[in-house]
C-alpha positions as CSV (number, residue, x, y, z in Angstrom):
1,X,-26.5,19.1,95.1
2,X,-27.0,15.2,95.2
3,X,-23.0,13.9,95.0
4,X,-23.7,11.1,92.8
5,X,-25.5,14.0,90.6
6,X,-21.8,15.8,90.3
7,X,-19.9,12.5,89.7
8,X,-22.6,11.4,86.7
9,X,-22.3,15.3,85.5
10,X,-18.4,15.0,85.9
11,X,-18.3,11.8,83.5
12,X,-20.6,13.4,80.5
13,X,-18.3,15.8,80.5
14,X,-15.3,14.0,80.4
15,X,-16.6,11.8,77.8
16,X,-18.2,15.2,75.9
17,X,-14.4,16.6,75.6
18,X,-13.0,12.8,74.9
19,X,-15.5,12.5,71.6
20,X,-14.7,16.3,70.2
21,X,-11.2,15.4,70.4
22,X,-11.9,12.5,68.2
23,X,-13.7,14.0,65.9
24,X,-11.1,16.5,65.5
25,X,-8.7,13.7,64.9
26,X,-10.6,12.8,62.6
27,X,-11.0,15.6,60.4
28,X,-7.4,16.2,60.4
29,X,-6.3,13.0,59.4
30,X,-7.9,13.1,56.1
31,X,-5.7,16.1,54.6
32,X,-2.4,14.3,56.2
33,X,-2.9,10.5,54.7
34,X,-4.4,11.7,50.9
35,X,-2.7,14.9,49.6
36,X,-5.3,14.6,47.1
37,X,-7.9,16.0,49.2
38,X,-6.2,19.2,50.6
39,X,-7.0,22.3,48.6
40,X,-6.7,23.3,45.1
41,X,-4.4,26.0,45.7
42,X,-1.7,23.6,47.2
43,X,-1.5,22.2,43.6
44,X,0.3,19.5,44.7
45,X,0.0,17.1,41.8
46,X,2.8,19.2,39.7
47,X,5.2,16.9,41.5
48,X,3.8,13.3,40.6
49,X,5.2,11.6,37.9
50,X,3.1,11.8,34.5
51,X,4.7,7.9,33.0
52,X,3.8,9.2,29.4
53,X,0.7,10.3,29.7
54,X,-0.5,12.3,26.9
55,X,2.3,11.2,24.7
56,X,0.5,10.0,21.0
57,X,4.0,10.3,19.3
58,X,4.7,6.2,19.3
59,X,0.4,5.5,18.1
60,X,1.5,7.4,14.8
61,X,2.6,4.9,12.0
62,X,6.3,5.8,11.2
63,X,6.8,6.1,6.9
64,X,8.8,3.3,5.8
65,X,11.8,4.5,4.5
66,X,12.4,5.4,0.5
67,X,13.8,2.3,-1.4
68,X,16.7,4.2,-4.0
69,X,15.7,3.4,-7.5
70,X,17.8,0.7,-8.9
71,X,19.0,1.0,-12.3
72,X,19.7,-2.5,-13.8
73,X,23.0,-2.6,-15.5
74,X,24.6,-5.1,-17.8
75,X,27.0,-7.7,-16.4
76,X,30.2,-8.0,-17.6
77,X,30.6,-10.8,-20.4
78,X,32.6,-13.2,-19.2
79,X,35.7,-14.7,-21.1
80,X,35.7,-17.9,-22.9
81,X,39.1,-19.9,-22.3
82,X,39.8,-23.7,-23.5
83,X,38.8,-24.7,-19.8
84,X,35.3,-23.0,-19.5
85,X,32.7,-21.4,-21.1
86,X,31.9,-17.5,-20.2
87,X,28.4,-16.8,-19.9
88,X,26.2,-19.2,-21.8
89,X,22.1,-18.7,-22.3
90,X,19.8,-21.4,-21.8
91,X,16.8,-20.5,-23.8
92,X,13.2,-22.4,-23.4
93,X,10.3,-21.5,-25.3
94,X,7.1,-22.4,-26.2
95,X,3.4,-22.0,-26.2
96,X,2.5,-23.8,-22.8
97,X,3.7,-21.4,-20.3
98,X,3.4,-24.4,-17.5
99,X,5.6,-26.7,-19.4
100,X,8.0,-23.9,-20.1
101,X,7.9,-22.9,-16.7
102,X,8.7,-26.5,-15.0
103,X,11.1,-26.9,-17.7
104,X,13.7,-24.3,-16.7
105,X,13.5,-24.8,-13.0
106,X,14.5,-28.3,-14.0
107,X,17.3,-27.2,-15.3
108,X,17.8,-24.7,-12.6
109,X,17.9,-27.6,-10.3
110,X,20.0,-29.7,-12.5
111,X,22.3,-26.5,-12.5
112,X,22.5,-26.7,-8.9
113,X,23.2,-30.3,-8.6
114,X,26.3,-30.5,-10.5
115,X,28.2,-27.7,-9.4
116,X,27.0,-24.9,-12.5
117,X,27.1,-21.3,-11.2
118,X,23.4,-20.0,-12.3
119,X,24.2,-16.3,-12.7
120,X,20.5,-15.2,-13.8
121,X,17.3,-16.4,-14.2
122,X,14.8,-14.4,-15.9
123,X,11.8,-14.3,-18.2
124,X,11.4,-12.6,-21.8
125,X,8.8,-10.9,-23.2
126,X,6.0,-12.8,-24.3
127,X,5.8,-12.7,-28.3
128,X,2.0,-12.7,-29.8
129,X,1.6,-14.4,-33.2
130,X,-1.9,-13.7,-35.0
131,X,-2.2,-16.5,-37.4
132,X,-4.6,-15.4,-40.5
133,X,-6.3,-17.3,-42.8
134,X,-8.0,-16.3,-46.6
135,X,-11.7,-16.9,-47.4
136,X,-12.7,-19.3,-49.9
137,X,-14.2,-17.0,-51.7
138,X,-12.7,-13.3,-51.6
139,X,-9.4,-11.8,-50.8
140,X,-10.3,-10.7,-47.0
141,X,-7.7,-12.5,-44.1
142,X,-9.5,-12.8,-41.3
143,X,-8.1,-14.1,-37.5
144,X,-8.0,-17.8,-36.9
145,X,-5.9,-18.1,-33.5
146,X,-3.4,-16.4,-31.7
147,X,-0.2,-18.0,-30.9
148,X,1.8,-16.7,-27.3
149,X,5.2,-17.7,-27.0
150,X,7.1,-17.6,-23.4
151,X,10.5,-17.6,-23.1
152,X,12.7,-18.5,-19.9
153,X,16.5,-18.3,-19.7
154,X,18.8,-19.8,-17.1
155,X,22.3,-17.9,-17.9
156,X,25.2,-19.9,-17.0
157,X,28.4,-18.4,-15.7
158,X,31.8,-20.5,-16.2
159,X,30.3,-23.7,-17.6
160,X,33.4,-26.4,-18.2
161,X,34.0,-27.6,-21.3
162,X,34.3,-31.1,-20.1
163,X,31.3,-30.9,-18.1
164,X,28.5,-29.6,-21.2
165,X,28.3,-32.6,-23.2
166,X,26.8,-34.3,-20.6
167,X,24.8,-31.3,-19.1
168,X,23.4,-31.3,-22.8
169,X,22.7,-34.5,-23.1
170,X,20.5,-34.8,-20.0
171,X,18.7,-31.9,-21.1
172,X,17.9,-33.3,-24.2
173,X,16.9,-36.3,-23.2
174,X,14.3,-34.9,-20.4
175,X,13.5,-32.3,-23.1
176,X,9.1,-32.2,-23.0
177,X,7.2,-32.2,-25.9
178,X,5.8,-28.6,-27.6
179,X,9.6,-27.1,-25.6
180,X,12.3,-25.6,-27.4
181,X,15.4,-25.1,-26.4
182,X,18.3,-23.6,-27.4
183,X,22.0,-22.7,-25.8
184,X,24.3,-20.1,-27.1
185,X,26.8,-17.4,-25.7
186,X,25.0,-14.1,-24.2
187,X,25.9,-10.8,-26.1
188,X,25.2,-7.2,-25.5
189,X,21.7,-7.8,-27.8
190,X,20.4,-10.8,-25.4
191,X,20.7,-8.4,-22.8
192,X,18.5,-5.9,-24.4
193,X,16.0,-8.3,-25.6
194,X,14.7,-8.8,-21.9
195,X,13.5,-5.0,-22.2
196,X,10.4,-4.0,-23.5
197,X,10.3,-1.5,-26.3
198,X,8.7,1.8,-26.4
199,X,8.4,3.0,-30.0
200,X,6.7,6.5,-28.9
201,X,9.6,7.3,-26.4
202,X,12.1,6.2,-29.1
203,X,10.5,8.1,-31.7
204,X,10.6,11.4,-29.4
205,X,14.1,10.9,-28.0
206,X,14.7,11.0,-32.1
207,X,13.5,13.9,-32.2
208,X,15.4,15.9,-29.4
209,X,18.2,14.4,-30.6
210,X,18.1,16.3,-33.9
């Protein structure tokens, strides 16, 4: 045999065994760099991490919490000395419920600005008044209007006696037109005025009672 023919058969060899050890590299290195592709049977993803996955607990909208049902009560009445008045009611009415309304916060504000303690302030019940009207001819009433008075009070806690002419006085004198307005100690009834009443539920508490 031809010895160049041996040297170029030695070579293909040599480079036949160099390329199947490559590609055996090759297959081998996959399974070592990606756990991911080895076999099932490994199950080698029981020991990553999950981070929360799966978790829908903190997508569910949490119940706001029960608010306690609040029973008003009555304040106690304060005392009236020779210094200070207890607990005094400023009362506005009248049939514009805008000028009623702007009325009391101005004395709210007036409050403020010269030192008053403003214990409450709070609406009334609006009072309907149906005012009738007799036919010429014939004994039949009959609707003309319908008259809605709204009330606001501003209640006062230890107003000084030296202090409420003057208080008075500017509240009188900024006093709108169509506005009552009245001032007088709070009682036990004033209280029980702000309160709705339910004849139906009266009636039937009557009638456990006996």
């Amino acid at each position: 045999m031809n010895p160049a023919f041996r040297k170029l058969q030695v070579s293909v060899t040599q480079q036949a065994l160099v390329l199947n050890q490559a590609l055996t590299l090759c297959r081998a290195t996959p399974s070592i760099q990606h756990p991911a592709w080895a076999s099932v049977s490994e199950r080698q993803f029981k020991s990553m991490p999950t981070e929360g996955i799966g978790r829908y607990s903190h997508l569910i909208p949490r119940e706001a919490p029960k608010k306690k049902k609040y029973k008003h009560q009555m304040k106690p009445i304060a005392p009236t000395t020779e210094k200070v008045y207890g607990t005094v009611n400023v009362k506005v009415s009248g049939y514009d419920m805008t000028l009623v309304e702007h009325y009391s916060q101005y004395v709210h504000n007036l409050c403020n600005r010269l030192g008053i303690k403003v214990a409450e302030s709070y609406a009334l019940p609006t009072q309907t008044t149906e005012v009738m009207l007799m036919q010429e001819q014939g004994t039949k009433l009959y609707v003309d209007s319908t008259l809605r008075t709204h009330e606001r009070v501003v209640q006062l806690s230890l107003l000084k006696t030296s202090l409420c002419p003057i208080f008075l006085e500017v509240l009188l004198k900024n006093q709108p037109e169509g506005v009552q307005l009245s001032v007088k100690e709070h009682t036990e009834a004033d209280y029980k005025a702000r309160f709705k009443g339910r004849p139906e539920l009266e009636g039937l508490v009557a009638q456990i009672n006996q």
